[in-house]
C-alpha positions as CSV (number, residue, x, y, z in Angstrom):
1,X,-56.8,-26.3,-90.2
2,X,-59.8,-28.2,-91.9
3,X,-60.0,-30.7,-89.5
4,X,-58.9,-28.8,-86.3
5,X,-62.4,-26.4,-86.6
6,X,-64.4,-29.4,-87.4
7,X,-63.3,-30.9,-84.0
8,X,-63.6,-28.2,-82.2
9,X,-67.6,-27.7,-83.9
10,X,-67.9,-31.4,-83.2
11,X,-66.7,-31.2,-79.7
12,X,-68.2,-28.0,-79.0
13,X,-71.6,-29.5,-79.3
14,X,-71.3,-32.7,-76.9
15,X,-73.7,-33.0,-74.3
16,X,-73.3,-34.1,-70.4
17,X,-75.8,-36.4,-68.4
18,X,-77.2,-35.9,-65.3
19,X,-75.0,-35.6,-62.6
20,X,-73.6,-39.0,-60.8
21,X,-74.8,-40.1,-57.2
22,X,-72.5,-38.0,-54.9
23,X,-70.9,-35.7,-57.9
24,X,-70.6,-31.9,-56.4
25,X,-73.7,-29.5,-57.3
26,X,-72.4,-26.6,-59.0
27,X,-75.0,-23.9,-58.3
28,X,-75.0,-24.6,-54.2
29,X,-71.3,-25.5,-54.5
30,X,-69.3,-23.1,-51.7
31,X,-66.0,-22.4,-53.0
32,X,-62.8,-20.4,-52.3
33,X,-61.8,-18.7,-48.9
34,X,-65.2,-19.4,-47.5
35,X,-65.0,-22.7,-47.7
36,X,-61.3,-22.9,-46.1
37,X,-63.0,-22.8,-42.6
38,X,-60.2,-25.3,-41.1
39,X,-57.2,-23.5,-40.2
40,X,-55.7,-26.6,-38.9
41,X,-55.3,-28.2,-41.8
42,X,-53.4,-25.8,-44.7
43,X,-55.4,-26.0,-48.1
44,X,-58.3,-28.3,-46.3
45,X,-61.7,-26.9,-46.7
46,X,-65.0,-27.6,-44.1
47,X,-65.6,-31.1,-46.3
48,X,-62.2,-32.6,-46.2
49,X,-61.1,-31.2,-49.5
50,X,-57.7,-30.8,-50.2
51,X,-56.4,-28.0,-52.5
52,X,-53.1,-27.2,-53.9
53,X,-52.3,-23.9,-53.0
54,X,-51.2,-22.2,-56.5
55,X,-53.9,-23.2,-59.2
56,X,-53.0,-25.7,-61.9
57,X,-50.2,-24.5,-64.4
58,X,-50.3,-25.5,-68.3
59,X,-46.8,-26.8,-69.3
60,X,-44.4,-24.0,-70.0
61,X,-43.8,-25.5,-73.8
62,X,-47.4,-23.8,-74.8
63,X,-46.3,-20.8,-73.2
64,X,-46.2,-17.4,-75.3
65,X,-43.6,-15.8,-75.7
66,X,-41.7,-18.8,-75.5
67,X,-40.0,-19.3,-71.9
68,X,-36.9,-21.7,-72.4
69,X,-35.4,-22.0,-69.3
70,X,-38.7,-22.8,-67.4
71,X,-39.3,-25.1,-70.5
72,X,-36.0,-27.0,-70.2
73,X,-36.4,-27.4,-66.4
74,X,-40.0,-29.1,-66.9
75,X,-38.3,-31.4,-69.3
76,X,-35.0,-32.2,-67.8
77,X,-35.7,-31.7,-64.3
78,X,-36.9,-34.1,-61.5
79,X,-40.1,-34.2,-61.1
80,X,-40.6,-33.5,-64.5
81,X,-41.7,-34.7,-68.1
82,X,-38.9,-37.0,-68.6
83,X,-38.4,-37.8,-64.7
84,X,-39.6,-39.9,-63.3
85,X,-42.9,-41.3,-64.1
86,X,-42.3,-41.3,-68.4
87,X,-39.0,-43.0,-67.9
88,X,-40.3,-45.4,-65.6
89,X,-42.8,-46.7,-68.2
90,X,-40.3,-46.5,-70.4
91,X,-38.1,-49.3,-68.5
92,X,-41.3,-51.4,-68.2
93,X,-41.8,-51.1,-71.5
94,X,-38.1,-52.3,-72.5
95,X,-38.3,-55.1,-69.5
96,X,-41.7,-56.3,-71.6
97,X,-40.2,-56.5,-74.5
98,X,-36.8,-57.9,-74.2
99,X,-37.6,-60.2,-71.8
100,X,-41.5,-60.6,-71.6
101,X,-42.5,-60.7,-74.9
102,X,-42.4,-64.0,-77.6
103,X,-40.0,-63.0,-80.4
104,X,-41.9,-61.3,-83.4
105,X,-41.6,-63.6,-86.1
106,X,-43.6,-66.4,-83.7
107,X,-46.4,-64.2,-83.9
108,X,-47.2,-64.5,-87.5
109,X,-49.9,-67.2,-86.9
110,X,-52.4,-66.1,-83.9
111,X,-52.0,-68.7,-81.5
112,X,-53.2,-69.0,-77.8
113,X,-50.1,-69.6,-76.5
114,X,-48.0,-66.2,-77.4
115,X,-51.6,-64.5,-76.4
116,X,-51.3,-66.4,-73.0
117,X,-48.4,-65.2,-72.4
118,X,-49.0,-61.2,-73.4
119,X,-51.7,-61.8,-70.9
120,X,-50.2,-63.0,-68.4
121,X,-47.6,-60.5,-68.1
122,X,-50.5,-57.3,-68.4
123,X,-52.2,-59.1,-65.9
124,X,-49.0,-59.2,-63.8
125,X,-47.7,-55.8,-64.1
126,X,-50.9,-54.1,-63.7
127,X,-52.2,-55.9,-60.4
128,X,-48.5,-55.0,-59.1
129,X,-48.9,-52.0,-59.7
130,X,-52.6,-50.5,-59.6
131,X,-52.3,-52.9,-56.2
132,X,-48.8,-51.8,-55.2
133,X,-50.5,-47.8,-55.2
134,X,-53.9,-48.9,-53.8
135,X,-51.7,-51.1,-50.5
136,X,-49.2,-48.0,-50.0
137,X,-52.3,-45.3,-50.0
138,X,-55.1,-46.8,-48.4
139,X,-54.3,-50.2,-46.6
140,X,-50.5,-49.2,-45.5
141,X,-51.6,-45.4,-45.1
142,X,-48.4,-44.5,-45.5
143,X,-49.2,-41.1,-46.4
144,X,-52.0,-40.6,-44.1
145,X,-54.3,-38.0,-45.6
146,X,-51.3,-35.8,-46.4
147,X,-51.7,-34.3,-50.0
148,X,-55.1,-36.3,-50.5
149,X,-58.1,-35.2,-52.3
150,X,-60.7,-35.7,-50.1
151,X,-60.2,-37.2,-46.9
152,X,-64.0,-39.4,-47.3
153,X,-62.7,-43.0,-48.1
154,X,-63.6,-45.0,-50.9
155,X,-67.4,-46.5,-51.1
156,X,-68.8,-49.6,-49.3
157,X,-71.8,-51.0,-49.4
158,X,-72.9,-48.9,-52.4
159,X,-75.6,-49.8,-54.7
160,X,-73.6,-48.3,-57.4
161,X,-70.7,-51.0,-57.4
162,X,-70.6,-55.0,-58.0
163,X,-71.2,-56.5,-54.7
164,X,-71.3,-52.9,-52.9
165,X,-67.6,-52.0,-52.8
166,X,-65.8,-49.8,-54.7
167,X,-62.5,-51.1,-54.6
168,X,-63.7,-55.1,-55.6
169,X,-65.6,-53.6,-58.4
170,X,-63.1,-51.4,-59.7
171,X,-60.1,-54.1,-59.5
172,X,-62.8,-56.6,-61.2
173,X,-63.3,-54.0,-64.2
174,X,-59.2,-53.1,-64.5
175,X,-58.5,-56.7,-64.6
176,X,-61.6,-58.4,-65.5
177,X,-62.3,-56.3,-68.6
178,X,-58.8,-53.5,-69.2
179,X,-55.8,-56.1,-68.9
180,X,-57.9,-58.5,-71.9
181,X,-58.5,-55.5,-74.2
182,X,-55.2,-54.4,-74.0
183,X,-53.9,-57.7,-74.4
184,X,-56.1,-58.4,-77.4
185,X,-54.8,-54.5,-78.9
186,X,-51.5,-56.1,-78.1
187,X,-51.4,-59.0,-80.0
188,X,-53.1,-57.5,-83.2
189,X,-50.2,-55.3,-82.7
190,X,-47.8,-58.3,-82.7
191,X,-49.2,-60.0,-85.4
192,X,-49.5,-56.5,-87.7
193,X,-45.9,-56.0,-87.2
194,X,-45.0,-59.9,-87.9
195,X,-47.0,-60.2,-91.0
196,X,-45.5,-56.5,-92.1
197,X,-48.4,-54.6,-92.3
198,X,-48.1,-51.7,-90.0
199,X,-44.5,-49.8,-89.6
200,X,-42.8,-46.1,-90.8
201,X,-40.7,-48.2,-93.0
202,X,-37.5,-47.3,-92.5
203,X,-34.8,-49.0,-93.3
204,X,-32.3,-49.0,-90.3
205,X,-29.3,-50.2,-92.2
206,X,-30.1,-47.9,-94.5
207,X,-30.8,-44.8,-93.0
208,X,-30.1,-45.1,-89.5
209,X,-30.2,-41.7,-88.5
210,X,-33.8,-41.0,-89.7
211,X,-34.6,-44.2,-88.2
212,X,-33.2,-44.0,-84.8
213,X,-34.3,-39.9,-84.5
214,X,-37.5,-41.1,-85.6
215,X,-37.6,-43.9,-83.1
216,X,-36.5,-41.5,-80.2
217,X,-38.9,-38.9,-81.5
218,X,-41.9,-40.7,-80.9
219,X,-40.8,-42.3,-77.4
220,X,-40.5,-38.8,-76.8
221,X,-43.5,-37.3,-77.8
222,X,-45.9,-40.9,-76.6
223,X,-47.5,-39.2,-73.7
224,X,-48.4,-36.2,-75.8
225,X,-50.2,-38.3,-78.4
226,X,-51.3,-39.7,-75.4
227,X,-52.9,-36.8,-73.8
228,X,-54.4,-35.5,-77.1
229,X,-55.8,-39.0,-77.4
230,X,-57.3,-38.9,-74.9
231,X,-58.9,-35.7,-74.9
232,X,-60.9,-36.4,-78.2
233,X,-62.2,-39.9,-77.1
234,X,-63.3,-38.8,-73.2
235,X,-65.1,-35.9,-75.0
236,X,-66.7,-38.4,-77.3
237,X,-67.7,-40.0,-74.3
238,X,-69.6,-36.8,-72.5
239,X,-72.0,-37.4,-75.5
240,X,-74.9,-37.8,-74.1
241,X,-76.0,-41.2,-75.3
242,X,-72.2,-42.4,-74.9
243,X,-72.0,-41.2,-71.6
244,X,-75.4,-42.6,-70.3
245,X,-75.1,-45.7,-71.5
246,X,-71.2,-46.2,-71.1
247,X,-69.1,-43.4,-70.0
248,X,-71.4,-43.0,-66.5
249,X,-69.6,-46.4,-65.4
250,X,-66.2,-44.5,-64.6
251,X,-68.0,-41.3,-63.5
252,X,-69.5,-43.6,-60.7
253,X,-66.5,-43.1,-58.8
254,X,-66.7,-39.8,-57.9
255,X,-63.8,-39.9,-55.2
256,X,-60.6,-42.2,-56.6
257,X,-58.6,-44.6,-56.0
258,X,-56.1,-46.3,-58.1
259,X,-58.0,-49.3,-59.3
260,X,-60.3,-46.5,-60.2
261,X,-58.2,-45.8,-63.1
262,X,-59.1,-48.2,-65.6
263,X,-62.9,-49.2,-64.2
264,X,-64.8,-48.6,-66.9
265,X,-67.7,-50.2,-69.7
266,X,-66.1,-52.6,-72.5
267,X,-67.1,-50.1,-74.9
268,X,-64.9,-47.2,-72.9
269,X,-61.9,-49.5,-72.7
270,X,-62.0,-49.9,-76.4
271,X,-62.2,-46.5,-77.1
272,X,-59.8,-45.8,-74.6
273,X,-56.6,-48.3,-75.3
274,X,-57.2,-47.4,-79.4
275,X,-54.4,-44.7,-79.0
276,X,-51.9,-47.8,-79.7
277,X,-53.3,-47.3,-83.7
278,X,-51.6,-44.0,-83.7
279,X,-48.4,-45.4,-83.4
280,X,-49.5,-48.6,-86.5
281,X,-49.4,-45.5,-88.7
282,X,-46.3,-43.9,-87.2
283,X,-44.0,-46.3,-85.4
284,X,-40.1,-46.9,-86.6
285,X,-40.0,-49.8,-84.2
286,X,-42.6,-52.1,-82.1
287,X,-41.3,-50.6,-78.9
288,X,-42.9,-47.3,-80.1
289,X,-46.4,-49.2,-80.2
290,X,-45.2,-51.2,-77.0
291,X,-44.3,-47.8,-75.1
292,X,-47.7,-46.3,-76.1
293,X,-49.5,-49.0,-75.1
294,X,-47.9,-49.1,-71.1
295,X,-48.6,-45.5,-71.2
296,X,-52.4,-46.2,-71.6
297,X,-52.0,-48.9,-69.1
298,X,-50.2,-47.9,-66.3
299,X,-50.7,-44.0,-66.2
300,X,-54.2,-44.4,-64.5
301,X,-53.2,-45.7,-61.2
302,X,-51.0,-42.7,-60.2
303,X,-53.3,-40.3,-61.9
304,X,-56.5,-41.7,-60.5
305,X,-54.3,-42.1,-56.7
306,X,-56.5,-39.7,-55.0
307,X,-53.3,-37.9,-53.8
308,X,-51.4,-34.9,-55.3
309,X,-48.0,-36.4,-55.0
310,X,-46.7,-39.9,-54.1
311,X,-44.3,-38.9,-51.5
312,X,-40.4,-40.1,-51.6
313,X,-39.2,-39.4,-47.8
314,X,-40.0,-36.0,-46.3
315,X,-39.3,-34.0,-49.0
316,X,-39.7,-35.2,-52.6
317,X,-42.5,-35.3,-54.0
318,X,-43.5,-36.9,-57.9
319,X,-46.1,-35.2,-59.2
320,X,-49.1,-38.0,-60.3
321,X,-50.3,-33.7,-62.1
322,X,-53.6,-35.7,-60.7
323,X,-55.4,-33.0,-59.4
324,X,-56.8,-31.4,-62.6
325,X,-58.6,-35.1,-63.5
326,X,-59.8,-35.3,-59.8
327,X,-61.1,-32.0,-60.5
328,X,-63.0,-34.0,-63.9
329,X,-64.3,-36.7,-61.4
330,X,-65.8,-33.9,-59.3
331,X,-67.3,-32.0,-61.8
332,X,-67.2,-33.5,-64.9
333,X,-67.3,-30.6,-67.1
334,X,-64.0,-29.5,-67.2
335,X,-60.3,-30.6,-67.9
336,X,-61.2,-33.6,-70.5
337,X,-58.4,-34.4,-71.9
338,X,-54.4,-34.1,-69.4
339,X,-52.4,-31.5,-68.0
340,X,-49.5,-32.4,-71.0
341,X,-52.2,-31.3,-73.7
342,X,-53.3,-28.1,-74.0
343,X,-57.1,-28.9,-75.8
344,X,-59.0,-27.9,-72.8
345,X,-57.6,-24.2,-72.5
346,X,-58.1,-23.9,-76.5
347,X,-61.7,-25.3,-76.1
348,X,-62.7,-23.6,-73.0
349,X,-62.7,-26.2,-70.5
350,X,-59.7,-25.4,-68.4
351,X,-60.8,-25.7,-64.5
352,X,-57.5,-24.2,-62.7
353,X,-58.8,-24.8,-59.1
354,X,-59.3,-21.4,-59.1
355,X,-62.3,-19.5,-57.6
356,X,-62.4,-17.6,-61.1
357,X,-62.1,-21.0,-63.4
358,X,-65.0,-22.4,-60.7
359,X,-67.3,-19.3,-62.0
360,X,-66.6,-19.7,-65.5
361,X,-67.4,-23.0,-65.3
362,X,-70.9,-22.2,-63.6
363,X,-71.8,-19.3,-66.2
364,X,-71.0,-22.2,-69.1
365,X,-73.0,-24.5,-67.3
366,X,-75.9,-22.1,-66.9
367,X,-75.3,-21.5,-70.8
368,X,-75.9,-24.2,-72.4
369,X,-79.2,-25.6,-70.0
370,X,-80.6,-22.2,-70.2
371,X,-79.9,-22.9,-73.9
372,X,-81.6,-26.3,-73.9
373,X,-84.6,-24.5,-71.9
């Protein structure tokens, strides 16, 4: 409790910077059924912006009372927590280890050549991926503008991006600047593990049960820690200093795209990919370090898409549960942390989409600058 109401003080007090070229002005800011002047286009406003048509929902496991049938469906069901997206990391993460990784016990001595390889394979994964999204959504167009944010497309010949393009200069940060920090968290990883210095400590032979429940536990619960992660560095990052000098990098996209995800200042990825020392304190087994590590790095591309759902055929839809970031990258005073962790509702900066949440957010707005004078 001691440390939960000195976050929440802490947090309470962080300060925003101005607004970013192109980021939505709240006061002038026409929202709900006004806006929806396009009856051609179902949940498609005047601009171009797309809408779902309920607002966001917070996972049914914060719910009170308790709801365990909608619970179990959001955890079992497909889409949902389990399926597909989290178990689709998951198999990357196994595929890394078993057959992209150097065995442990050569990583006792730090040497360029394990390193290489760790790098190598990031490198790999994420430019097949982050570029896998970025060809299907916006070069293929497979999708069209079907289920997409804002139908304005990504910058060119903008000041505000390495040689004026948006997509060159986010691609050149993800790889350029994510894939080496993670790779350099990864190997300390490694070599922590090798040396045994980092570990649960259990004994497997000895209590397999705990070990394994443990084990599974943690897989389980990785986007969680994830998500809460999260939410206490990006607030961090709204400080005012923080965010001017590092934090404004990734708020320069204010519509995304998928290399979007990880396009960010040196200082931000650090920040950002430190959720793998959670698991140094609490991990049965590297994988558990391994997992949380893909989840960091491979998450951003769906959830910084641009769309709502990456469409399978006609009718299935996986959730990228994108829509309450874009909302973020829009306004950038609401919906910090993800939609798995329930800190911005506790804290009050839960943005449902809602004409009501839009309000609140104004009146909070006006708050604190009326505040400031």
């Amino acid at each position: 409790m001691r440390s939960a109401a000195f976050t929440r003080r802490s947090l309470a007090g962080a300060h925003i910077c101005d607004f970013p070229a192109g980021a939505a002005k709240l006061p002038i800011e026409p929202e709900g059924d006004e806006a929806m002047t396009d009856a051609t286009v179902p949940h498609r406003n005047a601009r171009g912006e797309w809408r779902p048509e309920k607002p966001i929902a917070l996972p049914p496991t914060i719910a009170w009372p308790p709801r365990p049938m909608a619970t179990a469906k959001w955890l079992f069901g497909f889409p949902g927590y389990l399926w597909p997206m989290n178990t689709l990391w998951l198999a990357l993460t196994l595929l890394s280890w078993y057959a992209l990784t150097p065995d442990l016990a050569a990583m006792r001595e730090i040497e360029a050549w394990w390193i290489a390889v760790l790098f190598a394979r990031n490198l790999a994964l994420t430019t097949a991926l982050f570029g896998g999204l970025h060809l299907y959504f916006y070069v293929l167009k497979r999708q069209g503008d079907a289920l997409k944010f804002n139908n304005q497309p990504l910058a060119t010949g903008s000041k505000r991006f390495v040689f004026g393009d948006q997509v060159m200069d986010n691609a050149l940060r993800t790889l350029g600047v994510g894939v080496p920090t993670v790779t350099a968290y990864e190997a300390l990883t490694w070599w922590l593990f090798a040396n045994g210095h980092i570990g649960f400590g259990i004994d497997p032979a000895a209590q397999p049960l705990l070990f394994w429940g443990w084990f599974a536990a943690l897989l389980f619960l990785a986007p969680v820690i994830h998500a809460l992660h999260f939410y206490v560095v990006h607030r961090l990052l709204h400080w005012k200093p923080l965010y001017r000098h590092v934090h404004s990098v990734h708020h320069l996209n204010v519509e995304v795209g998928p290399w979007s995800g990880l396009a960010m200042h040196p200082v931000e990825q650090i920040l950002y990919f430190s959720t793998v020392v959670v698991q140094w304190l609490l991990a049965a087994h590297p994988i558990n370090a391994l997992f949380q590590i893909h989840v960091a790095l491979f998450s951003p591309a769906l959830g910084h898409s641009g769309f709502e759902k990456l469409m399978i055929g006609k009718r299935l839809g996986v959730d990228s549960g994108n829509y309450f970031h874009y909302l973020h990258h829009k306004y950038f005073e609401c919906n910090y942390g993800g939609s798995l962790a329930p800190l911005d509702k506790l804290f009050g900066t839960f943005h449902d989409g809602s004409q009501a949440a839009h309000l609140a957010m104004r009146e909070r707005m006006r708050a604190r600058h009326g505040a400031a004078g």
